[in-house]
C-alpha positions in Angstrom: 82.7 58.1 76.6 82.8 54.6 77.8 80.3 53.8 80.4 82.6 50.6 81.2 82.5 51.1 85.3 84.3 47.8 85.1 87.5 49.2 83.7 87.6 52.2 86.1 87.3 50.1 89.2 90.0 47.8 88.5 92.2 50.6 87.3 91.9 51.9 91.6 94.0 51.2 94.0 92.2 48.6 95.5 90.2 47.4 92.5 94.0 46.5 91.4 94.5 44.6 94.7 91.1 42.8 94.5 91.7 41.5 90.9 95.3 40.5 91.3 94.3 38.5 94.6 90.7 37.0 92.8 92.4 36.6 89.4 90.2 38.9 87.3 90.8 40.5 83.6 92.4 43.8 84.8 92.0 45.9 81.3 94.2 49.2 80.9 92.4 52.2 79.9 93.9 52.5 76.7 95.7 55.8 75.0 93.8 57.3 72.4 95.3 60.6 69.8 95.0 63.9 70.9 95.5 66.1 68.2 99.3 67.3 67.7 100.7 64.5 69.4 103.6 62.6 68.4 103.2 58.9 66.0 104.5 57.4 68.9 105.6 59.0 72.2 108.5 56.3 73.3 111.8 54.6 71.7 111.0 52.1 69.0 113.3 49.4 68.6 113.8 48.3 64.6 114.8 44.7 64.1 115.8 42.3 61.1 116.3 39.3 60.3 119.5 38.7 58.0 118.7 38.9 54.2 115.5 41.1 55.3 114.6 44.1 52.6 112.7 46.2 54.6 115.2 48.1 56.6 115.9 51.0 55.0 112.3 51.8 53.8 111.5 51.2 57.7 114.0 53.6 59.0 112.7 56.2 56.4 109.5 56.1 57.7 110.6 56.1 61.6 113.0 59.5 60.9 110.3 61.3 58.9 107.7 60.3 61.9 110.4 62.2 64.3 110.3 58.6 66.8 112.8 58.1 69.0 114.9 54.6 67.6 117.4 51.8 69.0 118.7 49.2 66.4 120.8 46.1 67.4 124.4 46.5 66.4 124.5 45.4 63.4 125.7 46.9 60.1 123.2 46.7 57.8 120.7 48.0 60.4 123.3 50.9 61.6 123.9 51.7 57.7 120.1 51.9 56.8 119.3 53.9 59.8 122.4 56.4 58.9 120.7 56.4 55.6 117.2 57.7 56.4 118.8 60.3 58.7 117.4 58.4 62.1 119.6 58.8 65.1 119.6 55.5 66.6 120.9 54.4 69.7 122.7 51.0 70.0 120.7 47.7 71.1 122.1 44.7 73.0 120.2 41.7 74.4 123.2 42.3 77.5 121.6 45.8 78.0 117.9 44.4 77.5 116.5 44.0 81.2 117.5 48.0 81.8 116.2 49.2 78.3 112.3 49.8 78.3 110.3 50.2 74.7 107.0 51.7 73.5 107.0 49.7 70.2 109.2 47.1 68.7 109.1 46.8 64.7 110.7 43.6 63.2 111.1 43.2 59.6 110.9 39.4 59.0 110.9 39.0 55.3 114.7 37.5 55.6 113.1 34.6 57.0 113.2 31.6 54.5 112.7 28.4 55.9 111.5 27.2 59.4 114.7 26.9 60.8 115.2 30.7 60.2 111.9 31.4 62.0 114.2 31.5 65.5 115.0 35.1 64.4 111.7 36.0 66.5 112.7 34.3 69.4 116.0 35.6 69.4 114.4 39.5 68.9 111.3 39.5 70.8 112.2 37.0 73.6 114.6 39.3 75.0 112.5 42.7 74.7 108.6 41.8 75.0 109.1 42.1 79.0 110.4 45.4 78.2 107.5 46.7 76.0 106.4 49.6 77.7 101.9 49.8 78.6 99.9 50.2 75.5 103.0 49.4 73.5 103.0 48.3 69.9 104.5 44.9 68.1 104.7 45.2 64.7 105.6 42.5 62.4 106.8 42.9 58.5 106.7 40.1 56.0 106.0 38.9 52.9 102.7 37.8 51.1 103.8 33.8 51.5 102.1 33.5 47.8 105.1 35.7 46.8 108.2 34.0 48.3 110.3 32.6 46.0 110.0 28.9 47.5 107.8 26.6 49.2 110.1 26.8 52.3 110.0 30.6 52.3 106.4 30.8 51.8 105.5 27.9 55.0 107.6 30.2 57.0 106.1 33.4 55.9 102.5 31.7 56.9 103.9 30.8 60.1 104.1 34.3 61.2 100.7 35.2 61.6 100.1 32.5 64.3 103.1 34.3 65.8 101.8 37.4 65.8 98.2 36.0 66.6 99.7 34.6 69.5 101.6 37.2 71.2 99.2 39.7 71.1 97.2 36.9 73.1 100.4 37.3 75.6 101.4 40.9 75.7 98.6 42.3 77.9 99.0 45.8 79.6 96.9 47.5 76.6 99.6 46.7 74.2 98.8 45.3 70.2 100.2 43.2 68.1 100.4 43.2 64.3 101.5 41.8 61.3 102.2 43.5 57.8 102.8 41.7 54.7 104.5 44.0 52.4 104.4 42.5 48.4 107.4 43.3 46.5 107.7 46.7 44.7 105.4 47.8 47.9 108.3 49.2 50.2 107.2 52.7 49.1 104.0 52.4 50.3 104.8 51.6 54.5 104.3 55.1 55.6 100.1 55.5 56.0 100.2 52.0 57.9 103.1 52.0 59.9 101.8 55.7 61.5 98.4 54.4 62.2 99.8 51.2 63.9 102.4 52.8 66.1 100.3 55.7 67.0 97.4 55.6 69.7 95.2 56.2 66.8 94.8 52.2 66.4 94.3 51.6 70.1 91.4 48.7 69.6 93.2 47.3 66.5 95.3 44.1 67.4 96.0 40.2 65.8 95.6 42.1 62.3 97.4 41.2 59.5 97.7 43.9 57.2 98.4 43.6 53.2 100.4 46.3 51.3 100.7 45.7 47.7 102.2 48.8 45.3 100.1 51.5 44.8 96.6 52.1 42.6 96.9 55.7 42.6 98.1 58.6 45.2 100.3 59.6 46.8 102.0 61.0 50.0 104.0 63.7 48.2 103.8 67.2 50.0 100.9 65.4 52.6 100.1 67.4 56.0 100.0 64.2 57.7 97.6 66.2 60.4 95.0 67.5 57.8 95.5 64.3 55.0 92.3 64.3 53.7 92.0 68.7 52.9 90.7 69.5 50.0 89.0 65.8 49.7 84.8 65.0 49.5 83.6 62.4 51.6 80.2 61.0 51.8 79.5 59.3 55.2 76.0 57.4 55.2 74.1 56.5 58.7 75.9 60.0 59.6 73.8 61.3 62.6 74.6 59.6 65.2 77.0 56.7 66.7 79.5 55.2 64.9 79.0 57.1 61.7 78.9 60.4 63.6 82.3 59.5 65.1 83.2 58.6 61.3 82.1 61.8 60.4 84.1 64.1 63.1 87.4 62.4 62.8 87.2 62.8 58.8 86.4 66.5 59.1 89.0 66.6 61.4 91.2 65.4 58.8 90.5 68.1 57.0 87.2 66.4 54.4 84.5 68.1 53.9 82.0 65.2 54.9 78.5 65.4 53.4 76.1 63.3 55.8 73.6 61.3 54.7 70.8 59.7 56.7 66.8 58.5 56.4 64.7 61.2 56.7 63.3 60.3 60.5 67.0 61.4 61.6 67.2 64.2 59.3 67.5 66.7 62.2 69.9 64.8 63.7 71.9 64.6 60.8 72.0 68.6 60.2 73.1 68.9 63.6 76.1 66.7 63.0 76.5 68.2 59.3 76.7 71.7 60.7 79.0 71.4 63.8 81.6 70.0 61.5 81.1 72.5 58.6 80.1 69.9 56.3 77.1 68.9 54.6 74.0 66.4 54.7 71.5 65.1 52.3 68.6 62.8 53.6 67.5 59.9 51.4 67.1 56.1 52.5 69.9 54.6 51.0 67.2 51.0 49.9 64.8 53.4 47.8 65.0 52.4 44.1 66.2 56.3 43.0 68.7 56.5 45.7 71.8 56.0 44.0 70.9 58.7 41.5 69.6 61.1 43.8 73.0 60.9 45.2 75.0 60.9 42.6 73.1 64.5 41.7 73.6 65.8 44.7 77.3 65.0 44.6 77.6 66.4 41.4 75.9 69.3 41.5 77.4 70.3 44.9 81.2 69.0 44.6 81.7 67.9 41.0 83.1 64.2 42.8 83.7 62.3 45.9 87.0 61.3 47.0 86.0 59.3 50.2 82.8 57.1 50.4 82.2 55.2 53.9 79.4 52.8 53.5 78.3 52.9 57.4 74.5 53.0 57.0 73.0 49.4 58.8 70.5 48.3 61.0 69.9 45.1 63.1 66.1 43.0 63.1 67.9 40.0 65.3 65.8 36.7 65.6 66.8 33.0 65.6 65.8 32.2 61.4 62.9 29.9 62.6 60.8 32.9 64.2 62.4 35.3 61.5 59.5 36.7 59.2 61.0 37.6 55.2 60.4 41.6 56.0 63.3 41.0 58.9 65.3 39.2 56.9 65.2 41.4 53.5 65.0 44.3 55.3 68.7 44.2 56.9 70.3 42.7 53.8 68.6 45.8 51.6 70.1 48.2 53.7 73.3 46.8 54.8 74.2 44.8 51.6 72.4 45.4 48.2 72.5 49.6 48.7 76.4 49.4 49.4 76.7 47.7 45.8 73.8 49.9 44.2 75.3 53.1 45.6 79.0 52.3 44.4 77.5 51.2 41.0 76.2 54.7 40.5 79.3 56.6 41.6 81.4 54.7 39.2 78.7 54.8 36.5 77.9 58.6 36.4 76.6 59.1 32.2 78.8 62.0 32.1 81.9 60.1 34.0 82.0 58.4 37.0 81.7 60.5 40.3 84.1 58.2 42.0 87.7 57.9 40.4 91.4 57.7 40.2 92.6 58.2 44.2 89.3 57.7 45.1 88.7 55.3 48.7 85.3 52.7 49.4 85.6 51.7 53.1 82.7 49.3 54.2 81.5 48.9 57.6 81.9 44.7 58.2 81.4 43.4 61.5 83.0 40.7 63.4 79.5 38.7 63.5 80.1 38.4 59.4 83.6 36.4 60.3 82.1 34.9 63.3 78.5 34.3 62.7 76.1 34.9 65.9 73.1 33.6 67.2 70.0 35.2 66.3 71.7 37.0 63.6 71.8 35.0 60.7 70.2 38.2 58.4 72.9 40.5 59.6 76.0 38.2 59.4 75.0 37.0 56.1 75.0 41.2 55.4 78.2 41.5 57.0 79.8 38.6 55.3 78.2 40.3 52.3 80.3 43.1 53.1 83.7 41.6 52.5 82.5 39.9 49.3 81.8 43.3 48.0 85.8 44.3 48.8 87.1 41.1 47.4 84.9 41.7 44.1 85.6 45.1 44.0 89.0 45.7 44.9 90.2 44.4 41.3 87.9 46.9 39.8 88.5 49.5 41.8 92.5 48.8 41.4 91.9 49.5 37.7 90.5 52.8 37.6 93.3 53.8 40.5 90.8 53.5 43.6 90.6 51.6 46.5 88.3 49.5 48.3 88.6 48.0 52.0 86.5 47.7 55.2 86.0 47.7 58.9 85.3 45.1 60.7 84.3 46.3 64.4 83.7 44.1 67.3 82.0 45.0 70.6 81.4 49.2 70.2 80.7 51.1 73.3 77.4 52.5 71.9 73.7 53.5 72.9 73.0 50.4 70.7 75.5 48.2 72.8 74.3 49.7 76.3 70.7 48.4 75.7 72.2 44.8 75.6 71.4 42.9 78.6 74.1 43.2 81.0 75.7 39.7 81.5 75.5 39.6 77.5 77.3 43.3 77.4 79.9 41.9 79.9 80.8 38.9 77.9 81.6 40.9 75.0 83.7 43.5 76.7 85.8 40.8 78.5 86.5 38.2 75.2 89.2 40.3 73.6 92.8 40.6 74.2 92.6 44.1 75.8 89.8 43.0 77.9 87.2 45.8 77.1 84.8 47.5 74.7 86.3 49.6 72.0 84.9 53.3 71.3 83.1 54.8 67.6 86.6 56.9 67.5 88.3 53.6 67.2 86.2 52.0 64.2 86.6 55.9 62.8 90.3 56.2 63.2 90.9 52.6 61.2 88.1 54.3 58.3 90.2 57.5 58.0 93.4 55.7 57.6 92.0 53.2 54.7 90.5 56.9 53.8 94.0 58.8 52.6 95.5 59.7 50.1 98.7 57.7 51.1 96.7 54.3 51.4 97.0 54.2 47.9 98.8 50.6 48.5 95.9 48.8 50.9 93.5 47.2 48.5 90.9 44.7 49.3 91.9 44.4 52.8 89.2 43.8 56.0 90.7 44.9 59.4 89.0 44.1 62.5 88.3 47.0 65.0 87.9 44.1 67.8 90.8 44.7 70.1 91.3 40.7 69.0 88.2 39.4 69.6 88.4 36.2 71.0 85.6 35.3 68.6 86.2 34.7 65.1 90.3 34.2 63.3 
């Protein structure tokens, strides 16, 4: 629960009043999944630009989600929708003003050259007004590294400062992302486009996500409630927090999540482990026999692991001149050189490796590892740490039919965050986009969906969990 009194007094009548009149952030408590609830509970209007390849693979996705659609009148976009089965009412920028939206998809990857880059304005500037509150913009393109020619790959870089931009602009608790999609990927849309329309991505905004074809996995026969059934997943710093959130929403998805935590928390731990039926093993992730000690454990009890969340850190913040070496190696043993020790041993088993073909690695980056911040120099070097280890890995992992990707939160409403002095706690709420402090479910709904099966085609990517942090790209 969010102890952010801030939000709920704006969010009052007179609260409202006061910080119209004073000119104060006014954040909107934002919509979070309930379990059973629809992808996305409004109309979604799909969008093209001419010579775009994405349409039909879009409308698929849309009809099999059961959303509500609009399309512009236009024949391709009428044709692919009649395709996938999606009923789609009619769009025109006449009819606009009296038409009101709760996400707006655009597939941009007909964009070649700057000139063509008007397409946006001439979509979004008549419908962003009519986005509807905690709304969703979502942007598809492709990688600019794979466009054809130089024109078609400046343009296709130009849309992440648009997209960076308007989720700047759109306010009212809405987000704004954009998609890269490589060629022979259009298969693989379903995973992301569900987590970014839903509520389940409520603190994720200014992302660009990269899709590439798939490693391994699939999406065939998936209960898109329950994705991860049947699956393993080892969670470390389990017991409380974030990786107790992590934890619950994975078993929720149907894992069985085996827990692991030092030994001081070990009760804590069990008490996680056994309200979610799962399972816990306490070891400190830095000891030397670690790694193999797991790896047995894993072995013995479930023959594999499916899902590994490296979510085990710890902070020992000074400025580096009054920093003594124990500080310092302390934080990167834990946060940095365990992650790549622990993998090693789940992909190096003797008898075969523990970790293989569908198998997920999500890391737990922060936004002080993009951004740096003071007094933190040991723990942003960790965290930076953290997405070298997904852009080493993520070649090696693509080989044996795995994935690897990671998290990068921002300001988490935690008992960790609530001990910060208050001006500081403040400041970090406010200097995001949405205006407010994001929740452990939010870092653990972005995990789960690098976590399923049908993520098969996001390698080596690190998404923010920031609500767009002000700090940082």
């Amino acid at each position: 629960m969010s102890a952010d009194r801030y939000t709920q007094l704006v969010n009052t009548p007179v609260g409202r009043l006061v910080a119209k009149n004073v000119g104060l952030p006014k954040p909107v408590p934002l919509e979070r999944h309930s379990p059973g609830a629809p992808v996305v509970a409004g109309r979604v209007l799909l969008g093209a630009a001419p010579g775009g390849r994405l349409a039909h693979a879009l409308a698929r996705v849309l009809a099999d989600a059961g959303a509500e659609a609009a399309t512009p009148l236009r024949e391709d976009l009428r044709a692919a929708a009649a395709h996938a089965g999606l009923d789609a009412a009619p769009w025109t920028p006449d009819a606009a003003a009296t038409q009101r939206y709760k996400a707006l998809v655009f597939d941009a990857t007909g964009i070649a050259d700057s000139e063509r880059l008007a397409e946006l304005h001439a979509f979004f500037h008549p419908t962003i007004r009519q986005l509807e509150r905690c709304g969703r913009v979502i942007v598809l393109g492709l990688p600019p590294q794979a466009a054809q020619q130089p024109a078609g790959a400046i343009a296709q870089r130009a849309l992440e400062g648009f997209t960076r931009a308007l989720g700047k602009e759109v306010g009212r608790g809405a987000t704004v992302q954009l998609v890269t999609v490589e060629p022979g990927a259009e298969d693989q849309l379903d995973s992301t486009l569900r987590f970014l329309l839903s509520p389940r991505s409520a603190y994720v905004s200014g992302q660009v996500v990269r899709i590439g074809p798939a490693t391994a996995g699939g999406q065939d026969g998936l209960d898109w409630e329950r994705p991860l059934a049947g699956r393993v997943a080892l969670v470390t710093g389990a017991s409380r927090g974030i990786g107790a959130a992590i934890s619950t929403t994975l078993a929720r998805d149907g894992a069985h999540v085996v827990g692991l935590d030092v030994p001081a928390l070990a009760d804590d731990l069990a008490a996680v482990a056994e309200g979610l039926g799962g399972s816990s093993l306490v070891a400190d992730v830095t000891d030397p026999d670690a790694p193999a000690l797991v790896a047995e454990h894993l072995r013995e009890q479930h023959g594999r692991v499916d899902v590994v969340v490296h979510n085990a850190g710890i902070t020992r913040d000074r400025t580096l001149g009054r920093m003594d070496a124990d500080r310092w190696n302390a934080v990167i043993a834990v946060n940095l050189s365990a992650i790549v020790r622990l993998t090693d041993a789940l992909l190096a088993a003797a008898d075969g490796a523990l970790l293989g073909e569908g198998g997920r690695v999500v890391g737990v980056s922060s936004i002080s590892g993009i951004a740096g911040n003071a007094g933190q120099t040991n723990y942003a070097t960790s965290k930076a740490g953290v997405i070298g280890f997904v852009d080493a890995y993520a070649p090696l992992l693509a080989q044996r039919g795995a994935t690897v990707n990671a998290v990068a939160p921002g300001f988490i409403e935690t008992q960790m965050t609530a001990k910060v002095p208050l001006t500081i706690r403040e400041a970090g709420r406010r200097m995001s986009s949405l205006s407010q402090g994001g929740l452990p479910a939010d870092v653990a709904e972005a995990i789960a969906w690098l976590a399923s099966p049908a993520s098969g085609g996001l390698n080596g990517n690190v998404v923010r969990v920031c609500g767009q942090s002000l700090l940082g790209a």
